[in-house]
PyMOL Python script that loads the backbone (N, CA, C, O; Angstrom):
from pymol import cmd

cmd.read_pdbstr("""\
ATOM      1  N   UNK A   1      16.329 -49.441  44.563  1.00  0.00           N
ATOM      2  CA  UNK A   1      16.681 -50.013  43.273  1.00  0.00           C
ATOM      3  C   UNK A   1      15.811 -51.237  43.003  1.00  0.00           C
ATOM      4  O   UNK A   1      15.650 -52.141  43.823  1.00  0.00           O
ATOM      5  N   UNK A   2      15.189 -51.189  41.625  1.00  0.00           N
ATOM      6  CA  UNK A   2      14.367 -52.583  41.657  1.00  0.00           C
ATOM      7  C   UNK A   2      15.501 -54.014  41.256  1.00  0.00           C
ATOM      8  O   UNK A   2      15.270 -55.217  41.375  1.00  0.00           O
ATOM      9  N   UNK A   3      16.351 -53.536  40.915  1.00  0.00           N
ATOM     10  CA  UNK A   3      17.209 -55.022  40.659  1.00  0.00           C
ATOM     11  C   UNK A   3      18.474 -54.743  41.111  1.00  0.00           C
ATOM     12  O   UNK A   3      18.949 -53.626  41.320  1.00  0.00           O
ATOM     13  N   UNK A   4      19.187 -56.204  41.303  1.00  0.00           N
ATOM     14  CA  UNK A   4      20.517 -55.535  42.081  1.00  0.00           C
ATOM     15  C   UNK A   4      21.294 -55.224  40.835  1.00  0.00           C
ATOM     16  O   UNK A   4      21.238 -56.124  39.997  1.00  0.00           O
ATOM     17  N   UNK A   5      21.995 -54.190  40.509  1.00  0.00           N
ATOM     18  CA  UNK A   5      22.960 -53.914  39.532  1.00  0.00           C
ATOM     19  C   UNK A   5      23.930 -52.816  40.253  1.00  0.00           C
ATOM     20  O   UNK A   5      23.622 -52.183  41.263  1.00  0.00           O
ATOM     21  N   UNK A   6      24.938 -52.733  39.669  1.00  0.00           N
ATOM     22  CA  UNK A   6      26.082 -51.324  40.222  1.00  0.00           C
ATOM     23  C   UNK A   6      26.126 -50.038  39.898  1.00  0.00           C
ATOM     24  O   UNK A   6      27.036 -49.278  40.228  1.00  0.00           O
ATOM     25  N   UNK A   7      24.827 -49.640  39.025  1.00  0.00           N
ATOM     26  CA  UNK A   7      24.652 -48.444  38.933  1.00  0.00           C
ATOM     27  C   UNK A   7      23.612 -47.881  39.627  1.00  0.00           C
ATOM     28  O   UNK A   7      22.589 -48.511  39.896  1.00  0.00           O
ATOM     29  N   UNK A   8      23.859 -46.384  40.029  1.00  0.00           N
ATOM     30  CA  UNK A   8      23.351 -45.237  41.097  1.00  0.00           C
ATOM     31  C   UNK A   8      22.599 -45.023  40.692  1.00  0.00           C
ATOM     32  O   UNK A   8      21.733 -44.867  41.553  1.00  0.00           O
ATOM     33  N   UNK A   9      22.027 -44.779  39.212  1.00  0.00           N
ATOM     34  CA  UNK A   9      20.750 -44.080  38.834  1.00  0.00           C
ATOM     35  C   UNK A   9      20.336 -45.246  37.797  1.00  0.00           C
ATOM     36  O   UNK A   9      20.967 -45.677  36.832  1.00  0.00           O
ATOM     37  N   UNK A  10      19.030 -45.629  38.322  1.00  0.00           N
ATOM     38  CA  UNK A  10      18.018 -45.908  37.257  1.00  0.00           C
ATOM     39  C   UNK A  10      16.588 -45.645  36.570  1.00  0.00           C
ATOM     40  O   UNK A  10      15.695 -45.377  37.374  1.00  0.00           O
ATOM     41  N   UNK A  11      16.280 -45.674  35.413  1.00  0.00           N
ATOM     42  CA  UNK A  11      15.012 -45.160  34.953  1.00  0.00           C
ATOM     43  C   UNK A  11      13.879 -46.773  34.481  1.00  0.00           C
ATOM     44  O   UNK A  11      14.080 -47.693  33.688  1.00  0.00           O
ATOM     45  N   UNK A  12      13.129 -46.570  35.091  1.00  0.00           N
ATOM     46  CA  UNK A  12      12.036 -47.571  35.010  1.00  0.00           C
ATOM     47  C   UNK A  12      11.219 -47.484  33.870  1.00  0.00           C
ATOM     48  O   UNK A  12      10.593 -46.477  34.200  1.00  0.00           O
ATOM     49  N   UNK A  13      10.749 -47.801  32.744  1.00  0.00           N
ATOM     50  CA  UNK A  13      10.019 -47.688  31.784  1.00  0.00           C
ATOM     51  C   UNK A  13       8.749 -48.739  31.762  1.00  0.00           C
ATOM     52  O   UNK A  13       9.035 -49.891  31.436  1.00  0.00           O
ATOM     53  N   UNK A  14       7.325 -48.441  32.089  1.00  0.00           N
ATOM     54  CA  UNK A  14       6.405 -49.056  32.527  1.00  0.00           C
ATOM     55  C   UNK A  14       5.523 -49.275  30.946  1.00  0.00           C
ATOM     56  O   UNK A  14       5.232 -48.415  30.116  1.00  0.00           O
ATOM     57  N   UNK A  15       5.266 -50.692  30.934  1.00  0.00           N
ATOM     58  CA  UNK A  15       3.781 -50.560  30.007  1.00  0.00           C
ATOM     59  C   UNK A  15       3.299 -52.180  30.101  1.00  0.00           C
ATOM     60  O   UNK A  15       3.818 -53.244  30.439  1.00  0.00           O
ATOM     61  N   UNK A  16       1.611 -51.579  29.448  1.00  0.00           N
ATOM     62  CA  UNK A  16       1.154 -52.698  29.626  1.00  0.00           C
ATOM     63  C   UNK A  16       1.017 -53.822  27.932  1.00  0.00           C
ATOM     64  O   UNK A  16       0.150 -54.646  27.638  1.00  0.00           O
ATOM     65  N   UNK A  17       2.000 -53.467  27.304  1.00  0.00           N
ATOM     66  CA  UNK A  17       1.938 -54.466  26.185  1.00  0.00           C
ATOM     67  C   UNK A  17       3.050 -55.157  26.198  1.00  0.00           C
ATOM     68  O   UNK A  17       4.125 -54.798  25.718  1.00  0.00           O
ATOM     69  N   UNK A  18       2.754 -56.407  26.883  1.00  0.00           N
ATOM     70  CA  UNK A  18       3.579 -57.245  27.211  1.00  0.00           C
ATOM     71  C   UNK A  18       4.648 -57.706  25.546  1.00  0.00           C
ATOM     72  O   UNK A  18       5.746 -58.255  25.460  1.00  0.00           O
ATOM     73  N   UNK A  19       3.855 -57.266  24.632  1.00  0.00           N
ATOM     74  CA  UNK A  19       4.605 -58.038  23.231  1.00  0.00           C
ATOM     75  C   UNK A  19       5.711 -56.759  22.894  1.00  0.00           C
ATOM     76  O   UNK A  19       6.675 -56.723  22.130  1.00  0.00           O
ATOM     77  N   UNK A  20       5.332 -56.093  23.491  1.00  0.00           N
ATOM     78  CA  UNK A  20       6.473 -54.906  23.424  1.00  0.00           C
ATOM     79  C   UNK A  20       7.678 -55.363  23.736  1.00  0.00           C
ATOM     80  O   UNK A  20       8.656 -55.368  22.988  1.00  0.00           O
ATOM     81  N   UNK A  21       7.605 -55.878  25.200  1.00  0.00           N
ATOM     82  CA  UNK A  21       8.733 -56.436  26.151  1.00  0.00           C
ATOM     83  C   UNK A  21       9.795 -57.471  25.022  1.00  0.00           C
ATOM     84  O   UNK A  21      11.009 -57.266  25.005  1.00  0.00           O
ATOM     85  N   UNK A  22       9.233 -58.431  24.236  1.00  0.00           N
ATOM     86  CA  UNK A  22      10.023 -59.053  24.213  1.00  0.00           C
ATOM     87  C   UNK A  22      10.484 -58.765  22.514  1.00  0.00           C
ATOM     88  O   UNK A  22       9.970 -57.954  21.744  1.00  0.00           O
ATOM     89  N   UNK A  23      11.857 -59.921  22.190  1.00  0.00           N
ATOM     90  CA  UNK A  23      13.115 -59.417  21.824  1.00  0.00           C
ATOM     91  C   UNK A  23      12.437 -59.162  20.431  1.00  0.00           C
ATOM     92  O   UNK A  23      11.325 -59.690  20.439  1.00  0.00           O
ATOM     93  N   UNK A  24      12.718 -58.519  19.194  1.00  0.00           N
ATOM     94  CA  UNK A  24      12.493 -58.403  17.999  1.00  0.00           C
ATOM     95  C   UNK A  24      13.261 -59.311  17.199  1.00  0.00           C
ATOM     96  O   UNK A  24      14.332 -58.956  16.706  1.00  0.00           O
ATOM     97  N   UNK A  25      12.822 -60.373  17.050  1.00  0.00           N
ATOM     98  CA  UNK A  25      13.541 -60.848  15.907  1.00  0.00           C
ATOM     99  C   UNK A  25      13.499 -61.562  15.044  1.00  0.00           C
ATOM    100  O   UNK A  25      13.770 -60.635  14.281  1.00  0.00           O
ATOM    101  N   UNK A  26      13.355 -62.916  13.970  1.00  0.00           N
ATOM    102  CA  UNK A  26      12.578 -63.226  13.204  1.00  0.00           C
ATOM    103  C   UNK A  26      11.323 -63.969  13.451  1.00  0.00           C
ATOM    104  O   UNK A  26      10.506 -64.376  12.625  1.00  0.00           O
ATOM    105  N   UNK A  27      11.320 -64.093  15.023  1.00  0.00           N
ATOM    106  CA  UNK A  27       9.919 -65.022  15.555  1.00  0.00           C
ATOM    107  C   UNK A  27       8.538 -63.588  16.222  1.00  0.00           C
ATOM    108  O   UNK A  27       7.382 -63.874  16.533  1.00  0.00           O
ATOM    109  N   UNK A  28       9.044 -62.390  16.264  1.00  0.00           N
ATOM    110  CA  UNK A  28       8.382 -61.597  16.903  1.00  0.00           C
ATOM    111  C   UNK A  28       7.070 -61.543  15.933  1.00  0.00           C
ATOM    112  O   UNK A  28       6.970 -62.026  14.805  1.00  0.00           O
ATOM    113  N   UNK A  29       6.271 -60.955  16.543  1.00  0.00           N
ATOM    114  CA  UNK A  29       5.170 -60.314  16.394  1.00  0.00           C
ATOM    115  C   UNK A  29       5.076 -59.150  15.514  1.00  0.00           C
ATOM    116  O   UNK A  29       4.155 -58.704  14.831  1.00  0.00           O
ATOM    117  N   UNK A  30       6.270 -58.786  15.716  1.00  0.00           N
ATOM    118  CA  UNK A  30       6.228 -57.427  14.408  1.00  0.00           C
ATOM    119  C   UNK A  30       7.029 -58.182  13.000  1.00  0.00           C
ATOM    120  O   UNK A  30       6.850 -58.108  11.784  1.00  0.00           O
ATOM    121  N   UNK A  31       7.618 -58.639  13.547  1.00  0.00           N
ATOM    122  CA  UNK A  31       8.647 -58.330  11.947  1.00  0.00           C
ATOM    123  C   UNK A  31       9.968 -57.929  12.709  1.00  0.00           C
ATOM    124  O   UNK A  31      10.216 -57.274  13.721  1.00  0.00           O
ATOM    125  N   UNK A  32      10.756 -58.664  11.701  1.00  0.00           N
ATOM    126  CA  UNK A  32      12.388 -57.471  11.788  1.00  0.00           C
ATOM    127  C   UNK A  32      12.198 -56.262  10.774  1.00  0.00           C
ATOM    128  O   UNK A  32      13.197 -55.545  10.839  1.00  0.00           O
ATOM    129  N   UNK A  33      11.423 -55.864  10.013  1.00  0.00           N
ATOM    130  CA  UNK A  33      11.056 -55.283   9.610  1.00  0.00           C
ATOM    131  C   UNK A  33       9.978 -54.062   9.360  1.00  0.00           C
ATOM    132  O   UNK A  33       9.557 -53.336   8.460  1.00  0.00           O
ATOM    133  N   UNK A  34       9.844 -54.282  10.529  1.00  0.00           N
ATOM    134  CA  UNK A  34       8.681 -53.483  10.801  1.00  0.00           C
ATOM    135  C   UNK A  34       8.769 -51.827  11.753  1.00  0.00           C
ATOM    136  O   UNK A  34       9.609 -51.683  12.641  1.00  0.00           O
ATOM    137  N   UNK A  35       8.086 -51.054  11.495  1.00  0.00           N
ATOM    138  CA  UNK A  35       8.520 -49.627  12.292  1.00  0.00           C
ATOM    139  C   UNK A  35       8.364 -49.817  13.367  1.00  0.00           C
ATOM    140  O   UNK A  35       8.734 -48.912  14.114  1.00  0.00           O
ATOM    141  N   UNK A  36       7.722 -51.113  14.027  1.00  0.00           N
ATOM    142  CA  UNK A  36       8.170 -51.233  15.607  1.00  0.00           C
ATOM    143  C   UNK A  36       8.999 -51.837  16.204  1.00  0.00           C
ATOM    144  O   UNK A  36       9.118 -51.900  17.428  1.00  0.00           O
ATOM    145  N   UNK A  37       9.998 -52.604  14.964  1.00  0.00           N
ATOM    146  CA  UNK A  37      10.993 -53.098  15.319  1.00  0.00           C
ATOM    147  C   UNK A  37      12.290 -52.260  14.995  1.00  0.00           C
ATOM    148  O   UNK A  37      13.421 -52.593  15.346  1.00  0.00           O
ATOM    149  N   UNK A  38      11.969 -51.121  14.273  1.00  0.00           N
ATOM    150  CA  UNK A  38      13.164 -49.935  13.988  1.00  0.00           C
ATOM    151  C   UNK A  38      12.851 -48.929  15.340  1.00  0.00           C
ATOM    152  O   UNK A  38      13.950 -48.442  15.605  1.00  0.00           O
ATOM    153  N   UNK A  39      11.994 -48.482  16.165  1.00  0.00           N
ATOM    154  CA  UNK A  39      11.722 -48.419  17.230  1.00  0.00           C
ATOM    155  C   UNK A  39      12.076 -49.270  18.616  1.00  0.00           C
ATOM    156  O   UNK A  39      12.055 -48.929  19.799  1.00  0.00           O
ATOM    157  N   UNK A  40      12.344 -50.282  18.087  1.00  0.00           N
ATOM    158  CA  UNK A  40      12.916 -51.635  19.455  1.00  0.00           C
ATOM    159  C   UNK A  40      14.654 -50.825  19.718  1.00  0.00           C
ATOM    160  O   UNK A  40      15.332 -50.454  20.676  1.00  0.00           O
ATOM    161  N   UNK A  41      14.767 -50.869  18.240  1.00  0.00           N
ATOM    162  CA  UNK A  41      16.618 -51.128  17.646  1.00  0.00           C
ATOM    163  C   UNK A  41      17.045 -49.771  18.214  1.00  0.00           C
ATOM    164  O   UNK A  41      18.029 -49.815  18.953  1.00  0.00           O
ATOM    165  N   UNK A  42      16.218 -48.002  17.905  1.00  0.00           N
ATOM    166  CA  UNK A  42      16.643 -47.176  18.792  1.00  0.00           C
ATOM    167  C   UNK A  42      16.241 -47.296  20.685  1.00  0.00           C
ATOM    168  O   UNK A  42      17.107 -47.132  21.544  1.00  0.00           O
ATOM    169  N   UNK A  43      15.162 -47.524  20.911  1.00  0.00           N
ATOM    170  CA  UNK A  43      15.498 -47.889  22.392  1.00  0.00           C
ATOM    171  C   UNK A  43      16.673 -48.023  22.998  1.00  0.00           C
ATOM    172  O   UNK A  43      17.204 -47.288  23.829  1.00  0.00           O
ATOM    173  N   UNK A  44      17.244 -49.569  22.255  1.00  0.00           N
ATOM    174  CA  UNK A  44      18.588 -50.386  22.296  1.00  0.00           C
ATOM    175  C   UNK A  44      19.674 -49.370  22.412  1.00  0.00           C
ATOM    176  O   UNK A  44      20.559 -49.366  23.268  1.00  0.00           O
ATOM    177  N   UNK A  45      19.504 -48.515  21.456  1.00  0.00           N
ATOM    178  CA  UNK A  45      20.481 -47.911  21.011  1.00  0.00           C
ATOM    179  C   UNK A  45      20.318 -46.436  22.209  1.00  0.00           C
ATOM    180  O   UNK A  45      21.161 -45.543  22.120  1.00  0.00           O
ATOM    181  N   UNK A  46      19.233 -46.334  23.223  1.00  0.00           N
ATOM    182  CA  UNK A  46      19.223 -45.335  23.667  1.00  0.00           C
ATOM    183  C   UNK A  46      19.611 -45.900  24.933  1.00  0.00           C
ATOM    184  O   UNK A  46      20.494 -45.151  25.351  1.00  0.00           O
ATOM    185  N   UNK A  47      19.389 -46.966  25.891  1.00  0.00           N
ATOM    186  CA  UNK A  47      20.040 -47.970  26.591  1.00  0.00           C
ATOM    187  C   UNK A  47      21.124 -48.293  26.615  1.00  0.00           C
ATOM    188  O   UNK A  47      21.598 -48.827  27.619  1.00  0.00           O
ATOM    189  N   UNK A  48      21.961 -48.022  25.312  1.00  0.00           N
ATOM    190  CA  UNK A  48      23.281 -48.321  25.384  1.00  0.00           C
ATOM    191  C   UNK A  48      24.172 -47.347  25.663  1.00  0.00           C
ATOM    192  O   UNK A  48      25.327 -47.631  25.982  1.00  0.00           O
ATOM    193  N   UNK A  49      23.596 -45.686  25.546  1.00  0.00           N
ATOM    194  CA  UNK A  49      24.059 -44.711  25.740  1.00  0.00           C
ATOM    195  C   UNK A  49      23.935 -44.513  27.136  1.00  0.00           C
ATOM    196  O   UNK A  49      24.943 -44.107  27.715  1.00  0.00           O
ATOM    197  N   UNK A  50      22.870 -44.722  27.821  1.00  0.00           N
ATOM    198  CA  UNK A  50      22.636 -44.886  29.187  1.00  0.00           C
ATOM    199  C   UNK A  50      23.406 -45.619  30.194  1.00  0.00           C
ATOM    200  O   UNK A  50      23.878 -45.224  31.260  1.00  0.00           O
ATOM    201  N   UNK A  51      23.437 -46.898  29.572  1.00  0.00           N
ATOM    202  CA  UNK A  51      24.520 -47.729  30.446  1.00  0.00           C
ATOM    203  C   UNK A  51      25.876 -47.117  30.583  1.00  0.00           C
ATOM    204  O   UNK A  51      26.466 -46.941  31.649  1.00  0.00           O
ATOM    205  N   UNK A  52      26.451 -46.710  28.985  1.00  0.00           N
ATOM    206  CA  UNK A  52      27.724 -45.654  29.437  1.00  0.00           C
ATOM    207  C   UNK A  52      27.873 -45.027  30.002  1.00  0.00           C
ATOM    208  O   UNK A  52      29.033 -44.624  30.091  1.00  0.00           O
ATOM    209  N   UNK A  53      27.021 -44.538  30.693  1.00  0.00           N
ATOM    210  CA  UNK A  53      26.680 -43.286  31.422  1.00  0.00           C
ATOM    211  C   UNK A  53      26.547 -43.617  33.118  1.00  0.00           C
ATOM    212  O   UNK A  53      26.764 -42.817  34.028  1.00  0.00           O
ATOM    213  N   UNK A  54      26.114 -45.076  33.236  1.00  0.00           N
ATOM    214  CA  UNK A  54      26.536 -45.028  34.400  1.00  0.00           C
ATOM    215  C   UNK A  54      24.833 -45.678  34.777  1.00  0.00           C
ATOM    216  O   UNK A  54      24.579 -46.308  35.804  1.00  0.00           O
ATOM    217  N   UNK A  55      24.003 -45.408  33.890  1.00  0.00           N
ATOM    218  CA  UNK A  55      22.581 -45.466  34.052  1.00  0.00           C
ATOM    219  C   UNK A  55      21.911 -46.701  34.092  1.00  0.00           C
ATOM    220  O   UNK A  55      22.423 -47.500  33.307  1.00  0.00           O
ATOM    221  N   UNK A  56      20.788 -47.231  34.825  1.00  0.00           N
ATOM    222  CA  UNK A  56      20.330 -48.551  33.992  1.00  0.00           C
ATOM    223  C   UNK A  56      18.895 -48.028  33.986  1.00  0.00           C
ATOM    224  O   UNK A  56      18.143 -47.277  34.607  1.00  0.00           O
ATOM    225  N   UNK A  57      18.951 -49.054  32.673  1.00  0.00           N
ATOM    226  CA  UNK A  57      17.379 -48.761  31.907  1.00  0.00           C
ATOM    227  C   UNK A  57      16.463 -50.002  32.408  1.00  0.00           C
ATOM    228  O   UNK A  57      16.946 -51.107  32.160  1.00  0.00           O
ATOM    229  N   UNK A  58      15.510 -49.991  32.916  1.00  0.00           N
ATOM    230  CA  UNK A  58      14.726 -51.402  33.302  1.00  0.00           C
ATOM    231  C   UNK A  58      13.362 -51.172  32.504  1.00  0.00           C
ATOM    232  O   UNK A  58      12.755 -50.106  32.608  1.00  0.00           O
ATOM    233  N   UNK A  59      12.973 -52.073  31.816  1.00  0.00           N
ATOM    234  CA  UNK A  59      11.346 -52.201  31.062  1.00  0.00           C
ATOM    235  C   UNK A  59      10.835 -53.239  31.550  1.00  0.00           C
ATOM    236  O   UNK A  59      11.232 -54.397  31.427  1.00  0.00           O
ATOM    237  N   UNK A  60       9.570 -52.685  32.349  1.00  0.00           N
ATOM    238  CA  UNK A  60       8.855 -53.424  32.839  1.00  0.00           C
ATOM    239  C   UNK A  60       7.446 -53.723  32.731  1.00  0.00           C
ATOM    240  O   UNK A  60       6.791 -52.682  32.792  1.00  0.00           O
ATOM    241  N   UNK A  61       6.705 -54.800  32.587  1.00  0.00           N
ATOM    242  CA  UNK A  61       5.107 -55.278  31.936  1.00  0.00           C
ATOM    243  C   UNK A  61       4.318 -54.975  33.299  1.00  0.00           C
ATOM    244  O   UNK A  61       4.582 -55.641  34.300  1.00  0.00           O
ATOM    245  N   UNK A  62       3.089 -53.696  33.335  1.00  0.00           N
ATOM    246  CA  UNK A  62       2.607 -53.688  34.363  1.00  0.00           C
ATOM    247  C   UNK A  62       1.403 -53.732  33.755  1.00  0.00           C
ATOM    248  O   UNK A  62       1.225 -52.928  32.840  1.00  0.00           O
ATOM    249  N   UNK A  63       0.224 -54.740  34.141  1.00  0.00           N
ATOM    250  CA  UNK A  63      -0.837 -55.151  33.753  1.00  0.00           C
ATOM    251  C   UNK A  63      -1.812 -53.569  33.342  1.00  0.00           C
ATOM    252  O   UNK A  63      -1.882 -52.845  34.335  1.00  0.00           O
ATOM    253  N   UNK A  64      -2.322 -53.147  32.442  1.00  0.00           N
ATOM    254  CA  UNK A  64      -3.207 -51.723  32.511  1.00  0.00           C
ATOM    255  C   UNK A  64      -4.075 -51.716  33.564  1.00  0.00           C
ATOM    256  O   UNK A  64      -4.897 -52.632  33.513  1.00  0.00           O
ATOM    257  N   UNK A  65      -4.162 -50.989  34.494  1.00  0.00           N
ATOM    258  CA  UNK A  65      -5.297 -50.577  35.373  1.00  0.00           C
ATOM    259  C   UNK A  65      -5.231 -51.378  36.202  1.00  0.00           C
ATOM    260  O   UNK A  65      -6.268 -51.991  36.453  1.00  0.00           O
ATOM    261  N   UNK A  66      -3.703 -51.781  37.144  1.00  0.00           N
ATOM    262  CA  UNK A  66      -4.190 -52.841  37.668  1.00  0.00           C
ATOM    263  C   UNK A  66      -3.471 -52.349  39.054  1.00  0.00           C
ATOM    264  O   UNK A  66      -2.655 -52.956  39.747  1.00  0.00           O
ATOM    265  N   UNK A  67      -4.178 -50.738  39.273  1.00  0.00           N
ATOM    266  CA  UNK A  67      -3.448 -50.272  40.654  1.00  0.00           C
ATOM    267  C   UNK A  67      -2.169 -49.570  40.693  1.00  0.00           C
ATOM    268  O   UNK A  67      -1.599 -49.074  41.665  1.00  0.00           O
ATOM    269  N   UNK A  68      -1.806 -49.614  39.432  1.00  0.00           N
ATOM    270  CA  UNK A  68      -0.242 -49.027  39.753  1.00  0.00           C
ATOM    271  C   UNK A  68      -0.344 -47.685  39.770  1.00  0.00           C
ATOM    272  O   UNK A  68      -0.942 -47.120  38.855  1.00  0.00           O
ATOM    273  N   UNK A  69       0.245 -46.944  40.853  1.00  0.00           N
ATOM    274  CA  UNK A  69      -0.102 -45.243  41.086  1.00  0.00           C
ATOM    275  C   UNK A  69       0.807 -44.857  39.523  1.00  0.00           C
ATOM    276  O   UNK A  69       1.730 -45.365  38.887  1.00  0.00           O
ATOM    277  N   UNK A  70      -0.117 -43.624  39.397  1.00  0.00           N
ATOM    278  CA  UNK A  70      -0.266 -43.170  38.192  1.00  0.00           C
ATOM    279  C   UNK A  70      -0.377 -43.839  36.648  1.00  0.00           C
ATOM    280  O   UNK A  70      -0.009 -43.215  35.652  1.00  0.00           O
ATOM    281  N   UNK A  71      -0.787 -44.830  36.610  1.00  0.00           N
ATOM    282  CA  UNK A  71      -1.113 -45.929  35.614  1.00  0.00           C
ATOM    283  C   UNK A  71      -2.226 -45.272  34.672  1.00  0.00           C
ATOM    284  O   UNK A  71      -2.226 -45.199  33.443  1.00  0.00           O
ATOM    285  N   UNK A  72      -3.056 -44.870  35.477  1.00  0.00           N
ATOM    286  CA  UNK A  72      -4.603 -44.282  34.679  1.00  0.00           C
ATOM    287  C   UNK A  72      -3.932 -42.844  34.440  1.00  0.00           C
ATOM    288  O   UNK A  72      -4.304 -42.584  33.296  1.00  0.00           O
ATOM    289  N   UNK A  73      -3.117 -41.720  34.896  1.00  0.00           N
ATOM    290  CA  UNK A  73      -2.612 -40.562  34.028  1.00  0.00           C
ATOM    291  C   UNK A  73      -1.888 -40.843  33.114  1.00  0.00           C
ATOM    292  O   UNK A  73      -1.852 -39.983  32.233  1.00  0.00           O
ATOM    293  N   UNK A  74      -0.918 -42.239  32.868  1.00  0.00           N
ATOM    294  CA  UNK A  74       0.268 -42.090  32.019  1.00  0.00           C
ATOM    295  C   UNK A  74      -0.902 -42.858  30.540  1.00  0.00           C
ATOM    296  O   UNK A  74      -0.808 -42.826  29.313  1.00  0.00           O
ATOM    297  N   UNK A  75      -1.934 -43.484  31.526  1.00  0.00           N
ATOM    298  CA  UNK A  75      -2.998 -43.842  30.039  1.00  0.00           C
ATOM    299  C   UNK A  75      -3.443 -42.658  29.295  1.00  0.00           C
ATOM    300  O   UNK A  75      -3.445 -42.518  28.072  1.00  0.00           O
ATOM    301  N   UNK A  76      -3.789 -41.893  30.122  1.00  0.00           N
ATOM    302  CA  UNK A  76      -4.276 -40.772  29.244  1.00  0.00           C
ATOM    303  C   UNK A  76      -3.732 -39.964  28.725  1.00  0.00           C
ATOM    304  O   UNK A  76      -4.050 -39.397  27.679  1.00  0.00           O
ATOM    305  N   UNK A  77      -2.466 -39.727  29.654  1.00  0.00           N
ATOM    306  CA  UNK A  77      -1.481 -38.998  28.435  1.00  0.00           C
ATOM    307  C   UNK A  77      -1.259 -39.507  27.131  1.00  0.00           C
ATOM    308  O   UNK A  77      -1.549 -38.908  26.096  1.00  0.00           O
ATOM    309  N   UNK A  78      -0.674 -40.764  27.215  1.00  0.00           N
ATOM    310  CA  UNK A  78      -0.880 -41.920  26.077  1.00  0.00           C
ATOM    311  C   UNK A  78      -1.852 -41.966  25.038  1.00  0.00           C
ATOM    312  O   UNK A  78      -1.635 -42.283  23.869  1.00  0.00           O
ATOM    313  N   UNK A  79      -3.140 -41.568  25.638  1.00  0.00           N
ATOM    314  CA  UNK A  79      -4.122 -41.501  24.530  1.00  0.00           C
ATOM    315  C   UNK A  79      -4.396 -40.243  24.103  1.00  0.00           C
ATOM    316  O   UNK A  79      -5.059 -40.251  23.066  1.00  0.00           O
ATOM    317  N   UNK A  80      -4.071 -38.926  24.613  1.00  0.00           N
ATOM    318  CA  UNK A  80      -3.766 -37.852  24.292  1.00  0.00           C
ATOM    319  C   UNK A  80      -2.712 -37.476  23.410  1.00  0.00           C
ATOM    320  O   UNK A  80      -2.966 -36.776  22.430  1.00  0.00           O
ATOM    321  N   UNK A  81      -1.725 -37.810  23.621  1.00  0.00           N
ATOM    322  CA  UNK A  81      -0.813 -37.839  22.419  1.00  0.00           C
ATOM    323  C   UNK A  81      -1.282 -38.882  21.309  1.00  0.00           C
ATOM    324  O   UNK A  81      -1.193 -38.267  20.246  1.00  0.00           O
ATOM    325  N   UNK A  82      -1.579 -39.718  21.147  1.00  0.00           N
ATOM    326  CA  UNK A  82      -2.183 -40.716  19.922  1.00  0.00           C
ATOM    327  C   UNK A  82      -2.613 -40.225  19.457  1.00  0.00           C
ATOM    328  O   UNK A  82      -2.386 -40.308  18.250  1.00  0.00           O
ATOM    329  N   UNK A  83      -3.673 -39.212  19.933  1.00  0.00           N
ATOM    330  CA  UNK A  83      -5.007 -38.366  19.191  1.00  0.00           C
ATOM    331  C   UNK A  83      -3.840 -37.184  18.810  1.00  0.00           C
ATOM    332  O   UNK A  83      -3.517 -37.180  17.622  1.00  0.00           O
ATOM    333  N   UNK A  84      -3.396 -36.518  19.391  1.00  0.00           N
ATOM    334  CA  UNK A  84      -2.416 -35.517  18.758  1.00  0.00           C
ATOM    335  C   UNK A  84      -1.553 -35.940  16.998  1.00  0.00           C
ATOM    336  O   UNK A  84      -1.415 -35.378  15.911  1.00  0.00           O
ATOM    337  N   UNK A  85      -1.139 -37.344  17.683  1.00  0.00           N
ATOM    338  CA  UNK A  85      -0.790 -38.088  15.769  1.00  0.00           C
ATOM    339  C   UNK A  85      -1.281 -38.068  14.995  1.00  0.00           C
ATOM    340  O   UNK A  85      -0.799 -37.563  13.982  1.00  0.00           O
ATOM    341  N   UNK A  86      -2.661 -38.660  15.010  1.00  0.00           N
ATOM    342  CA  UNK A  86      -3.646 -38.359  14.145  1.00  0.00           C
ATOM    343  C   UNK A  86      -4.351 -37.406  13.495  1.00  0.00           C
ATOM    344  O   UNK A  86      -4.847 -37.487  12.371  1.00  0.00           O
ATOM    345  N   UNK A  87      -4.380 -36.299  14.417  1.00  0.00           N
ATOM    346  CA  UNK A  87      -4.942 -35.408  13.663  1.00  0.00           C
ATOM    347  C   UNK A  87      -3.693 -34.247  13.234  1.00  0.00           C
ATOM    348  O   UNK A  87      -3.869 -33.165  12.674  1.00  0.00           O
ATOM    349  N   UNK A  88      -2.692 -34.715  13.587  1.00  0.00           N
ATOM    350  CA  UNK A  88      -1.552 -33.599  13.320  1.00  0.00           C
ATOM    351  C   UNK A  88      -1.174 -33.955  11.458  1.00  0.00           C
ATOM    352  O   UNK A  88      -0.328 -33.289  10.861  1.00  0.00           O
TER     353      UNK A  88
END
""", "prot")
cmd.dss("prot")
cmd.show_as("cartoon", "prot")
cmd.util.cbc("prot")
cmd.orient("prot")
């Protein structure tokens, strides 16, 4: 378990945009208004279903390319689907 908490199962959510991490709200970087802050609000809202469940959700800032096993596949998946947005 990476943190001490009382639940059995947890899911780790890795990235390297640290402005992601933090809270949305009228000082952020996006906006409260913004589609990445209606994106923050379901997370929240998908975390909260999780915790009922027994689950914990952890988001964590891991520098890009900086060694973490599978860091360079989950990039490219990442940029594989981007390109899938775009041209879809």
């Amino acid at each position: 378990m990476s943190h001490t908490h009382t639940m059995t199962k947890e899911v780790l959510v890795f990235t390297d945009d640290v402005v992601a991490l933090r809270p949305v709200d009228s000082s952020s970087a996006y906006g409260t208004n913004s589609e990445i802050a209606e994106q923050v609000e379901r997370v929240y809202s998908l975390y909260q279903i999780l915790h009922d469940q027994g689950i914990h959700l952890e988001l964590c800032y891991s520098p890009g390319h900086a060694g973490v096993p599978g860091n360079q596949a989950a990039d490219a998946e990442a940029r594989r689907y981007q390109m899938q947005l775009l041209w879809n």
